[in-house]
PALOLUM-166120 format. One record per residue (C-alpha): residue number from 1; residue in three letters; x, y, z. Coordinates in Angstrom, 3 decimals. Layout:
dovex;selo;east;north;up
NUM;ala;X;Y;Z;
...
This chain:
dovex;selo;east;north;up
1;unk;111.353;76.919;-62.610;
2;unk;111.329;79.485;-60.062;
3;unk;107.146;79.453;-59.230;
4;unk;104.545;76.922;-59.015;
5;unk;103.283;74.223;-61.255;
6;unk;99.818;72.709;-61.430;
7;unk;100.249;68.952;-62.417;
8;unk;97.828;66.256;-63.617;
9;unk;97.769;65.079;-60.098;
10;unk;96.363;68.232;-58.440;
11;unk;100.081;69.666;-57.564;
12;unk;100.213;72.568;-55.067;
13;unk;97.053;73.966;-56.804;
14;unk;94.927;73.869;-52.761;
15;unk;98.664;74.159;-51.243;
16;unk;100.836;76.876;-49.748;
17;unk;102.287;78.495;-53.228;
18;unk;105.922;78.254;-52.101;
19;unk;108.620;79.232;-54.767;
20;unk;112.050;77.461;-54.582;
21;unk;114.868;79.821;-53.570;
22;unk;118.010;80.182;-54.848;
23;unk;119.756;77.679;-53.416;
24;unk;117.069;75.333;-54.417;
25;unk;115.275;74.653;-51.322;
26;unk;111.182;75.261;-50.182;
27;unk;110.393;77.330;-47.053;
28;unk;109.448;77.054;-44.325;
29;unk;111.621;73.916;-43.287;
30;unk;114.596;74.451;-45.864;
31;unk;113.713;71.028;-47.541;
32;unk;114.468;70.339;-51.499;
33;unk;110.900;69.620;-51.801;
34;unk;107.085;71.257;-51.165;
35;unk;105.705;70.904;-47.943;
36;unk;104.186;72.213;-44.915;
37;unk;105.420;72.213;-41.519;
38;unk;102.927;71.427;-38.921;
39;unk;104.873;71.664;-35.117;
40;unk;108.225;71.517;-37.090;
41;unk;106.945;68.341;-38.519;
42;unk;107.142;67.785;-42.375;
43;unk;103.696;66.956;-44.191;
44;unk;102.752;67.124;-47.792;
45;unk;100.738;70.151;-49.038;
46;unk;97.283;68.031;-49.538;
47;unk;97.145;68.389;-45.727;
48;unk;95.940;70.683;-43.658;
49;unk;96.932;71.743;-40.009;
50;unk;92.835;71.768;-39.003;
51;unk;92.938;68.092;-40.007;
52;unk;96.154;67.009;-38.863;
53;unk;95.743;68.483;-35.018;
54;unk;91.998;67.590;-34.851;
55;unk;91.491;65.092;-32.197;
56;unk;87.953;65.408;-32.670;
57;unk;87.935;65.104;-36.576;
58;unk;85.228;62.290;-36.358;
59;unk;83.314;60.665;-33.223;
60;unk;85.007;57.080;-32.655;
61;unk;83.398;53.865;-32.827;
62;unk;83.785;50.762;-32.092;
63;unk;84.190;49.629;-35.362;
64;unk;86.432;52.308;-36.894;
65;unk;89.912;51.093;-37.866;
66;unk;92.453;53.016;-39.216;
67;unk;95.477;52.857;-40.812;
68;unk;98.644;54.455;-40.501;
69;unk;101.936;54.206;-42.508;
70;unk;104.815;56.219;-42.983;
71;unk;104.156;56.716;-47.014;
72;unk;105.019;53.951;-49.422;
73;unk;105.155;51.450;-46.678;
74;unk;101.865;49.065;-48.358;
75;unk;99.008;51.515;-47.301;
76;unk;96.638;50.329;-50.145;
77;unk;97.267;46.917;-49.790;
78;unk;96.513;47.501;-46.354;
79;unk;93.634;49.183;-47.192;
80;unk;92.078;46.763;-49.860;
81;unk;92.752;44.144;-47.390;
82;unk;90.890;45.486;-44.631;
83;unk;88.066;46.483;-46.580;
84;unk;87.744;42.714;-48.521;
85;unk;87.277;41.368;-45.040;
86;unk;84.795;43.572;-43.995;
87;unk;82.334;42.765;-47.113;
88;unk;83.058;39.082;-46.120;
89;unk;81.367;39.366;-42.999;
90;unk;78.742;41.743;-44.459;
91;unk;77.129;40.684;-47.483;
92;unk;73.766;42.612;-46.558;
93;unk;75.517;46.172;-47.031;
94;unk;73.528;48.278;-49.512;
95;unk;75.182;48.995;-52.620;
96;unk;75.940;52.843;-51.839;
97;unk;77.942;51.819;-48.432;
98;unk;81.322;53.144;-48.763;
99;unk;83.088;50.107;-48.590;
100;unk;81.490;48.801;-51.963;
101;unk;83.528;51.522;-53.370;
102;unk;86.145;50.371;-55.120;
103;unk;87.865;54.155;-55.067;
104;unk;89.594;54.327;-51.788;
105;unk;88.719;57.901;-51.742;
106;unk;85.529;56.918;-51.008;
107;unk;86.062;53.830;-48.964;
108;unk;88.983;54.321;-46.674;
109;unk;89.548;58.317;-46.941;
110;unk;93.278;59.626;-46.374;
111;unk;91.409;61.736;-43.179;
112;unk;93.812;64.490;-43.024;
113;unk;93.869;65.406;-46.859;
114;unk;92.181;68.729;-47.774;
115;unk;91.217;67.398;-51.407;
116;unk;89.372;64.730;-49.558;
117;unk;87.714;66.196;-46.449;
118;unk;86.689;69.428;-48.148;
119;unk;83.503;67.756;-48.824;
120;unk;83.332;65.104;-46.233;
121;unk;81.273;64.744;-43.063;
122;unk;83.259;61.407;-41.828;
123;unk;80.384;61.256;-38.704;
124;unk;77.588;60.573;-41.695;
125;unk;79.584;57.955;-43.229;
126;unk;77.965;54.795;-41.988;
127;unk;79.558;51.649;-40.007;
128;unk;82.279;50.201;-40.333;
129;unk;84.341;52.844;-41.251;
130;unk;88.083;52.749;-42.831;
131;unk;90.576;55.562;-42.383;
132;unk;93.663;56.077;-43.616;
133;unk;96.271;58.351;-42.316;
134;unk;100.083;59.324;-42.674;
135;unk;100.006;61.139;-39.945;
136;unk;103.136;61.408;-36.887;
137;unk;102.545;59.577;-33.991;
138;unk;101.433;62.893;-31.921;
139;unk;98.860;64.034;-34.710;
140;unk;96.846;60.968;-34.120;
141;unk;93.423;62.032;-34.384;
142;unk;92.225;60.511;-31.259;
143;unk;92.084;61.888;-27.972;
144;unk;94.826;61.202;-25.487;
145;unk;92.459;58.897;-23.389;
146;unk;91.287;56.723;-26.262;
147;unk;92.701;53.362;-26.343;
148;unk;89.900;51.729;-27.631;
149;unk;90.118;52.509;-31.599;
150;unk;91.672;50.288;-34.165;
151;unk;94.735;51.520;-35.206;
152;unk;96.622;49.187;-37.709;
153;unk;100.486;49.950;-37.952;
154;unk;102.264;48.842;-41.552;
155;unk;106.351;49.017;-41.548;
156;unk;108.486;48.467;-44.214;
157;unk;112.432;48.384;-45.415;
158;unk;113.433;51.728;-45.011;
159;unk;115.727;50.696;-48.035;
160;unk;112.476;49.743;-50.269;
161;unk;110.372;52.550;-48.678;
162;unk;113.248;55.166;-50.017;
163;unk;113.235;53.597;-53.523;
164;unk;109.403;53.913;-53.991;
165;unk;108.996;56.913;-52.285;
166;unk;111.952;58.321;-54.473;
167;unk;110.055;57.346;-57.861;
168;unk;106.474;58.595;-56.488;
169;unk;108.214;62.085;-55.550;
170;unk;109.451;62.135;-59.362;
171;unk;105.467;60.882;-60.408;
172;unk;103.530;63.274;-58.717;
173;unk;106.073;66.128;-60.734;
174;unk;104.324;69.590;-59.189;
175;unk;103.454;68.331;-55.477;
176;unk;106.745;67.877;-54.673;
177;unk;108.599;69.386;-57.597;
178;unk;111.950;67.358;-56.764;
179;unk;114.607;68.285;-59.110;
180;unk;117.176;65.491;-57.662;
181;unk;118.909;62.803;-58.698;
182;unk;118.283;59.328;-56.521;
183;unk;121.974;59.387;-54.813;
184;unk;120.993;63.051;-54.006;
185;unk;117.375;61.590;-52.314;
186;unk;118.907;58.882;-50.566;
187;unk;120.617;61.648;-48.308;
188;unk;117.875;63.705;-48.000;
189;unk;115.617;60.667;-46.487;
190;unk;118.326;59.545;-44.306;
191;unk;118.219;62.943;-43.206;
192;unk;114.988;63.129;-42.847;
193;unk;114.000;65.955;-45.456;
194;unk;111.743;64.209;-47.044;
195;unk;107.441;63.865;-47.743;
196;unk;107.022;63.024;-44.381;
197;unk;109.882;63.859;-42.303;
198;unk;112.195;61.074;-40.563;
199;unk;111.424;57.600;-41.788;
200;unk;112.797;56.430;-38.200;
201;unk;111.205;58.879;-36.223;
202;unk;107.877;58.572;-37.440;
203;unk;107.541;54.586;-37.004;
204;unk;109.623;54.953;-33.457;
205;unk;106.336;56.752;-32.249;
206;unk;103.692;54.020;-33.506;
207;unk;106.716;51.267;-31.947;
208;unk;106.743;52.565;-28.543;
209;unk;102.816;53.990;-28.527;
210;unk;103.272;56.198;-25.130;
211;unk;99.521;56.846;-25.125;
212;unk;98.840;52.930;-25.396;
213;unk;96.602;52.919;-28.394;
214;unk;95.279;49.783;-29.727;
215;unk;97.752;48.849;-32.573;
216;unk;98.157;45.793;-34.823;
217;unk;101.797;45.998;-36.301;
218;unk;102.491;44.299;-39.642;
219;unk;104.656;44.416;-41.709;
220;unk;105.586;44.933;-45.383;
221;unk;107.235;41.566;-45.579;
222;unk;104.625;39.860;-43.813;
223;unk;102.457;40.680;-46.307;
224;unk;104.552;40.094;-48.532;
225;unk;105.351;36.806;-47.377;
226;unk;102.655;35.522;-45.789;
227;unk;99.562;37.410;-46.417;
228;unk;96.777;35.142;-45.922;
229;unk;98.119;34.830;-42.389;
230;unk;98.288;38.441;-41.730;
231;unk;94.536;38.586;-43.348;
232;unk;94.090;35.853;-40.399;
233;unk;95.395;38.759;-38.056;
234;unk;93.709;42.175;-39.231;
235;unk;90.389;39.545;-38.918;
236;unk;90.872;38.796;-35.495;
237;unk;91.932;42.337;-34.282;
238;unk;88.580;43.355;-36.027;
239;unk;86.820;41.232;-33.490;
240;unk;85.380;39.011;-36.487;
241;unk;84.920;35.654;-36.370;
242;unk;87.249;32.920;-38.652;
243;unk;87.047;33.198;-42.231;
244;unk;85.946;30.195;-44.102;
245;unk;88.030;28.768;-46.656;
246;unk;85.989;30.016;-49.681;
247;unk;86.271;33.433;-47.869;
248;unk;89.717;33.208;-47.562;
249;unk;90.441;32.351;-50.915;
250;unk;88.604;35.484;-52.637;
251;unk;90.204;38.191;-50.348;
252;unk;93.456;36.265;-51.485;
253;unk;92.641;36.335;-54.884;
254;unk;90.705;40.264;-54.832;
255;unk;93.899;41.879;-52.831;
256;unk;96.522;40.460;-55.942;
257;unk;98.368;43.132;-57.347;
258;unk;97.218;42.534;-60.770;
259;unk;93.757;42.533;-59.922;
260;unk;94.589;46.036;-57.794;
261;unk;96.120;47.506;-60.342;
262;unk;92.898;47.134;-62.128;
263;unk;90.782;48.361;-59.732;
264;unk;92.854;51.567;-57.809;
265;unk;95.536;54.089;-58.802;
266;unk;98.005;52.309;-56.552;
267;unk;101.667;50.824;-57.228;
268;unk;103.477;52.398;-59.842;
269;unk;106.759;52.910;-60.212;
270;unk;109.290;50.722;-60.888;
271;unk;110.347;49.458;-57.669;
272;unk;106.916;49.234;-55.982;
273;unk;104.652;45.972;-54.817;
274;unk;108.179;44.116;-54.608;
275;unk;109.653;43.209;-51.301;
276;unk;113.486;43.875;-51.397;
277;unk;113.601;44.888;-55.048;
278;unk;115.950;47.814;-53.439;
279;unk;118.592;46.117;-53.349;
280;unk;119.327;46.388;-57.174;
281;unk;118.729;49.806;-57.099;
282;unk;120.624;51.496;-54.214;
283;unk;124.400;50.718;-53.976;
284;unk;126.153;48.634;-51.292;
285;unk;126.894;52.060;-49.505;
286;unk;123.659;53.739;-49.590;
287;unk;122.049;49.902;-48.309;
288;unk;124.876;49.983;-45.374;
289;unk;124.028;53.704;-44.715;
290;unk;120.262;52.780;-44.568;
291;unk;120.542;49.439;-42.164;
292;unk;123.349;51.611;-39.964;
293;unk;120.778;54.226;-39.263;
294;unk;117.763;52.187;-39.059;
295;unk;120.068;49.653;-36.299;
296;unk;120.844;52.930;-34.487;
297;unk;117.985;55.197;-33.979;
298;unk;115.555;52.401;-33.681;
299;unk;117.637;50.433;-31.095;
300;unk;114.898;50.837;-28.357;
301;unk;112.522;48.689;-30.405;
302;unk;114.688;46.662;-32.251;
303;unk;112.419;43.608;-31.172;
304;unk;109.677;44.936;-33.387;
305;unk;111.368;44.999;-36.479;
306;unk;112.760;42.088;-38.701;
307;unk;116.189;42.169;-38.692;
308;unk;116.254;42.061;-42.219;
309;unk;116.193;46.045;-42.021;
310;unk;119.626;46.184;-40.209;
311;unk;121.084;42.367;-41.334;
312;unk;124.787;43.904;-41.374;
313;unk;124.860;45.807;-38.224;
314;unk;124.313;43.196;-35.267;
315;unk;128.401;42.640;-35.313;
């Protein structure tokens, strides 16, 4: 398989055509998958460098949230959350408002994907607006002075993140084109050579947020655990007032997985929507390996993370 393949998911098709070299590795960052390197920084081909350095992509408001994961880390969840509670509080939005969209395309664009900004003016797109974005901490598109926008920051168990991001490389076949095997990926994402670089350095720059941006941190868990409560959170940082009860109840029931999974594209694979289902898929090693390195390069902001990511390394 030495050039490129167009999948059913769009593959490399509006992508740098990179062919894999001998030793099995894409250019320009020497990584065992397709990418693009933007500042030495590892994003997927749907992105563009005009989108990803834009700090002037769209003209903030006051209303705008958006959110940023590291991939596989409960974006659409996120997502579908945010966007339940905003047609809570606003009934009266006409029927071709983005947000009564159930494609998340539509209603909370990934901002710095070519497939969807190629035809997208995000300034015409009426309040409140939803972005979402994978983008490193530096690429934020915001200017360095703006502290004001929402910016909602999801984190999850490296472990689990690795074990759905290691199935959706496999499902998207010709974006990627990974040819490994799992024990194979689990070294490439602790070293970082994966769809969107370091795991640990990417979330270390939303942890300690230099620029002071406004940022609600959840996490996976909490969700996962205890969502209505973080739907109680994401409703307050939107500067709404309290849900009722009946309000409450419908977000709970409209942001179920099964009633997602109806609705969006999201959650497949086998180890996906499942808190901690990674630990009957990676071995004892590869979890130790994973805690060790999450314990020691994010040991600055350990505070901000549940020590359920690094349980064995506090001895």
């Amino acid at each position: 398989r030495d050039g490129p393949r167009d999948g059913p998911r769009g593959g490399p098709r509006d992508g740098p055509r990179r062919t894999r070299r001998e030793d099995g590795l894409f250019e320009p960052l020497m990584l065992p998958i397709r990418h693009i390197s933007i500042d030495n920084l590892c994003y997927p081909t749907l992105c563009r460098e005009d989108l990803v350095k834009n700090h002037t992509l769209f003209t903030p408001r006051c209303d705008d949230v958006i959110i940023t994961t590291y991939p596989r880390s409960g974006t659409t969840w996120t997502l579908e959350i945010t966007r339940q509670i905003h047609l809570a509080h606003l009934p009266q939005l006409p029927p071709d408002h983005p947000l009564n969209t159930l494609d998340h395309k539509v209603s909370a664009p990934w901002i710095n994907n070519h497939n969807n900004m190629r035809s997208r003016d995000l300034d015409s797109d009426p309040s409140p607006r939803i972005m979402k974005s994978h983008n490193h901490y530096r690429h934020i598109n915001l200017l360095p002075y703006d502290t004001h926008t929402k910016i909602v920051h999801v984190i999850r168990d490296p472990a689990d993140v690795l074990c759905s991001a290691y199935h959706h490389t496999l499902q998207t076949g010709a974006l990627f084109d990974y040819e490994g095997t799992l024990a194979e990926y689990v070294q490439h994402f602790l070293e970082g050579k994966v769809e969107s670089g370091s795991y640990w350095d990417f979330n270390l720059g939303y942890l300690e947020n230099t620029d002071n941006r406004n940022i609600l941190y959840l996490t996976y868990e909490q969700l996962s655990e205890d969502k209505l409560e973080c739907v109680r959170r994401i409703n307050s940082f939107l500067e709404y007032p309290a849900l009722s009860p009946g309000q409450m109840e419908r977000i709970d029931e409209m942001t179920r997985f099964e009633v997602m999974r109806g609705t969006q594209r999201p959650l497949q694979g086998k180890v996906q929507g499942v808190a901690g289902q990674s630990k009957d898929v990676l071995s004892e090693g590869e979890k130790r390996d994973v805690e060790v390195k999450t314990w020691t390069e994010l040991q600055g902001v350990i505070d901000m993370i549940p020590s359920s990511y690094y349980r064995n390394c506090e001895d």
